[in-house]
N, C-alpha and C positions, 0 to 999 in steps of 0.2 A: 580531418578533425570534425567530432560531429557538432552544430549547433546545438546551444542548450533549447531543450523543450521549453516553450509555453505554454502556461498556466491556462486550465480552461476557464474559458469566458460563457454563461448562461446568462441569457436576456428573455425576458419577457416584455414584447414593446406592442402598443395600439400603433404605430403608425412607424417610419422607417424615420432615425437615426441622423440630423447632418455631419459634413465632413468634420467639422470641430469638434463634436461632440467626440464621433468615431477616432479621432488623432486621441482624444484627451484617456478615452478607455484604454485603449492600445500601448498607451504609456504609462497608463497604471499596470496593464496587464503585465510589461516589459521591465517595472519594477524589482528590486534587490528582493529577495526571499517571498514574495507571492505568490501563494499556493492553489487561490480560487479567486476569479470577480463573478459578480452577479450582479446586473443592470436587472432596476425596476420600471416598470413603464412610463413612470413621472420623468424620468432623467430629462438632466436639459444642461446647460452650460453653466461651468461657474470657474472659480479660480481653483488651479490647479486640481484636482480632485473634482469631476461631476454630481452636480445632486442626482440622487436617485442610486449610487451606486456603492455596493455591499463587497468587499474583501480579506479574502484571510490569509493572514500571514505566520508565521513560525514563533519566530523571535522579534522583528522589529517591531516598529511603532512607526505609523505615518502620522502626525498630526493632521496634517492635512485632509487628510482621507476618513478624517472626523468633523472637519468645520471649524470656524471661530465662535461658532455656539452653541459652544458644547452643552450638551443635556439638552437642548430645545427639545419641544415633546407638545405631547397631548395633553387634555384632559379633559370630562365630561361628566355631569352630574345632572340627575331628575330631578325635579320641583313636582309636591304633591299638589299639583293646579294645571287644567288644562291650558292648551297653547292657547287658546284664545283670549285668555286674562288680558294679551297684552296686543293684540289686532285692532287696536285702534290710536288715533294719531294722540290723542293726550296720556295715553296711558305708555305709548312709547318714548316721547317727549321726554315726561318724567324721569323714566327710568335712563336715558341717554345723559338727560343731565346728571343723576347719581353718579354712574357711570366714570363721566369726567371726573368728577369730583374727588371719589375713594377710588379711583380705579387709574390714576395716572398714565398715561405713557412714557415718560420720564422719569418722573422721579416724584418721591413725596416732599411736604414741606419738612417736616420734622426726622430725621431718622430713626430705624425700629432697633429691637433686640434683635440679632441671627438666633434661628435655632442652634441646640448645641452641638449637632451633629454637622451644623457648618462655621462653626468659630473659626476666627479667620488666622489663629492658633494654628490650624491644620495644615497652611499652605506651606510652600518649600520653600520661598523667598522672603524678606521684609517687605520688597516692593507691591507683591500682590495680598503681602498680609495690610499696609497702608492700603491697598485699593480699596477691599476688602471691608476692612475697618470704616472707608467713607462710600463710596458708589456702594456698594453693597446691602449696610445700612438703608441710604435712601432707597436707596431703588429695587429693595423688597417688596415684592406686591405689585408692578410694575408693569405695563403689558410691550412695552418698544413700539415702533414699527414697524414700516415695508408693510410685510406678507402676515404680520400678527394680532389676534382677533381676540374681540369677545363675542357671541352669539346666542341668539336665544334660537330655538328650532321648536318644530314638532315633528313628532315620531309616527307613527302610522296609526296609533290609536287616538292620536291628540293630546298626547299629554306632552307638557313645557320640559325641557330638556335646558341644558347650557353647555355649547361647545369652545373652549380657549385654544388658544396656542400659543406659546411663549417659552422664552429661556433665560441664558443665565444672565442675562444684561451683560454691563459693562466689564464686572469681574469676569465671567466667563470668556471675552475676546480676550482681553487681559492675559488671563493664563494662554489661551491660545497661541497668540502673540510671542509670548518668552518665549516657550519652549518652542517654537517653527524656528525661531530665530537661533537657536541651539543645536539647530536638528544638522546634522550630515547629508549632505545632497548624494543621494543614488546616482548611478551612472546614468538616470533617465532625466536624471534633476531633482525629482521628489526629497526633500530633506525627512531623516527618517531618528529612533532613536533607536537605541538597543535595550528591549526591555528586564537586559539582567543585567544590567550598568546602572549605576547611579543618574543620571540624567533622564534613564527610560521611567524607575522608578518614579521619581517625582514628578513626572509628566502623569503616569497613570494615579499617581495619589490624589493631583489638584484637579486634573479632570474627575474622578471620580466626587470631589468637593463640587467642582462644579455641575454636576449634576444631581445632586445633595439639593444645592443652590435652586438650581432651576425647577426643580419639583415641589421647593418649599414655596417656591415664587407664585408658581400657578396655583398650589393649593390657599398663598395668601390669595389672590385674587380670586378663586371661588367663594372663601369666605367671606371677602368682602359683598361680594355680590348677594351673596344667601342674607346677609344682614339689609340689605338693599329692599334686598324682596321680601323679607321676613315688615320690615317697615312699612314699605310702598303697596304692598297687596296683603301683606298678614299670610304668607305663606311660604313653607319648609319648604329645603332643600333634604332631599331622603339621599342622606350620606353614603348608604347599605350599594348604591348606584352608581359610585365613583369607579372611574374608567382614568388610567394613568398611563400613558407611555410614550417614551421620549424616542428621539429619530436620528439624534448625533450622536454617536458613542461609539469606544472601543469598552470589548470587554474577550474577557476567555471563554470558548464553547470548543465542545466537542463536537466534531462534526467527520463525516465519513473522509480519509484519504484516497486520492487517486493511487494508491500504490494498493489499498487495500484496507480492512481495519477501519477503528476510529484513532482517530488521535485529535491533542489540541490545538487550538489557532487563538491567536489574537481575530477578534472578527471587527472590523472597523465598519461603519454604518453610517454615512454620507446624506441625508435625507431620505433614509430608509429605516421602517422599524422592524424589532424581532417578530415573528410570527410562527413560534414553535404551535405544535400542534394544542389546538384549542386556547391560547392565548389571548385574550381580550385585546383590541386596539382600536382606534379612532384614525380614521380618514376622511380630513373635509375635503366638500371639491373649491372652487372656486367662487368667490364672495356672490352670494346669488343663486346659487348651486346646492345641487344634495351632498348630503353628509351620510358617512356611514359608520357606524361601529361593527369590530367586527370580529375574527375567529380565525386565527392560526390553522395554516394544512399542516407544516414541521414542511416544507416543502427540501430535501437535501438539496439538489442541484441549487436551489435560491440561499442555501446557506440560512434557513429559515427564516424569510424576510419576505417584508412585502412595500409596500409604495407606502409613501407618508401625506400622499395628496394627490391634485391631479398631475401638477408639474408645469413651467412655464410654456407658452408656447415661444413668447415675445419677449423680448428683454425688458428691464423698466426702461430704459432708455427710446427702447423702440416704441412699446405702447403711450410714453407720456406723447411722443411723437406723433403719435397714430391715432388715439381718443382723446377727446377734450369732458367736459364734465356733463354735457349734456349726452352723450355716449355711455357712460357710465350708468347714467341716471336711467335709461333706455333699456340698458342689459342688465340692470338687476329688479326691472319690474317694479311688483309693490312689497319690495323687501324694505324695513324700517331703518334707514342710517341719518346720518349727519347731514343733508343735501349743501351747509355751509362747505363740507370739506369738498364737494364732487371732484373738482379741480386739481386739487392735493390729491387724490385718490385715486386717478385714473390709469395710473399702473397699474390698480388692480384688477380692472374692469374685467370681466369673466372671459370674452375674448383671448382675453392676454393668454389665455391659459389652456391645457387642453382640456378634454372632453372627463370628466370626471367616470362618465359611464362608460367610454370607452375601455378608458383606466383600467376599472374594473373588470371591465370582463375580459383585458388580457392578465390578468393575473389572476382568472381564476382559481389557477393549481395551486395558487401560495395563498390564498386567504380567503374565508367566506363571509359573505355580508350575514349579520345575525340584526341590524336595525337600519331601518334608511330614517331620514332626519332631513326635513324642510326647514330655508334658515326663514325665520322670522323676521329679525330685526340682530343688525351688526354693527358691532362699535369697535374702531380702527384709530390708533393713534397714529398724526401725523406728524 
């Protein structure tokens, strides 16, 4: 009796792979109905599902193999003012305290409207529509934690840039959450849904809320900031410059089959983003580190994807273990942050993480740098 074939696995990696990592791919790859994985070079460990890793399926649904935050993404916007406005310590100060202010990490004090394309009407459940209705509300505009930034940078000619990353807050694990808890465990374990069943459906309708959500999130959070600066320096945000794309998500693509032809897939995307050919994207590297924007190859074998960062090297567990605040303070130079948080913040320390340039230049084939971006000054909620 012949074993059934596996699914090709394409990786593009700056440095070799550990054994957990390699178990956890293997078991995606070993997955019910997966037709392709593609590992990007950020990959590093996580629960069930690795970041960094892109797969397409037929008909299921892995939630997993999307994240609990769902829609997290990019985003990036120029300011007519060069980077310098803000290279000095009162002029950073300032705007760090804004920052806090209108720019929460939590949550606001008052609750907002939802836009109407994410009324929380839309969801499949009462319970996520209750979530919805309150965390949602608040915590519109909202930046979290961990690994989630606001940035200022310069570009190569000096001009002020703003780099975020954030997603769907609390509603987005929220949705996550139910529906994993609904899912069908594959033979490998992975709980999955069937996306022309009822369950599958409404998994893909609130994540796709959810990333409704998480894009209006970030784009509150620029505007916030543009009114910041608009006050605090008397100077525009040039709209015409916004850069938007998210790293968690399942959606449908065509994409070549091994048998032959094109045909469709579910393509799930795990801390990776699309990168069809010429496609705008944002990749930071680590707090301290360059930033890029950048330009889709259509790369097939990668399922047209590319890295959503540099990727961890060290878990937060190991790094808080490993740097204290004055390490922190150390490896990011004279970049502008909170120096009250160091302590709080040294999971992030740029060590923690790998080589952002390396990154890059193993993924050449799947994206090209079109702007590099020094960060300035970073505001991280803790």
């Amino acid at each position: 009796m012949n074993e059934p074939t596996l699914p090709p696995i394409n990786a593009w990696l700056g440095e070799p792979v550990d054994r957990q990592v390699a178990l956890s791919i293997d078991r995606l790859r070993s997955s019910d109905d997966v037709a392709a994985v593609a590992i990007m070079p950020d990959v590093h460990l996580a629960k069930e599902v690795c970041v960094g890793a892109v797969v397409a399926t037929r008909e299921l649904i892995y939630p997993a193999a999307v994240g609990s935050d769902i829609g997290c993404g990019m985003a990036a916007v120029a300011f007519n003012a060069e980077a310098s406005l803000i290279d000095n310590e009162h002029a950073a100060a300032r705007l760090l305290s804004q920052l806090y202010e209108h720019v929460p990490a939590n949550k606001h004090a008052k609750g907002r409207a939802l836009p109407t394309n994410v009324d929380e009407l839309h969801l499949s459940d009462d319970r996520l529509k209750r979530i919805a209705a309150r965390d949602g509300r608040y915590q519109l505009g909202t930046l979290g934690r961990g690994n989630h930034f606001l940035e200022l940078q310069a570009d190569e000619q000096g001009q002020l840039w703003a780099m975020l990353h954030s997603g769907s807050r609390a509603v987005g694990q929220a949705i996550a959450l139910w529906h994993q808890d609904r899912a069908t465990p594959s033979d490998c374990g992975l709980g999955y849904l069937d996306s022309n069943m009822a369950a599958g459906e409404a998994y893909l309708a609130d994540a796709g809320w959810a990333r409704r959500y998480a894009a209006a999130n970030r784009l509150a959070m620029l505007e916030a900031l543009g009114d910041i600066m608009r006050r605090l320096f008397s100077v525009e945000a040039d709209w015409s410059t916004l850069i938007h794309s998210d790293h968690n998500h399942v959606q449908r693509e065509r994409h070549a089959s091994p048998s032959g032809g094109v045909r469709e897939y579910w393509v799930h995307r795990k801390g990776a983003q699309s990168a069809v050919a010429d496609e705008p994207g944002v990749i930071p590297g680590s707090m301290g580190s360059p930033s890029y924007h950048t330009a889709g190859r259509g790369c097939t074998l990668a399922l047209a994807s590319c890295s959503h960062g540099a990727g961890r090297r060290l878990s937060r567990t190991e790094a808080s273990r490993k740097f204290n605040g004055a390490d922190l303070r150390r490896q990011v130079g004279r970049l502008w942050f909170d120096h009250r948080r160091a302590k709080s913040l040294r999971e992030e320390a740029p060590a923690a993480y790998k080589d952002i340039r390396q990154v890059m230049q193993a993924q050449r084939e799947l994206t090209k740098i079109t702007r590099t971006l020094q960060p300035l000054l970073t505001y991280k909620g803790v």
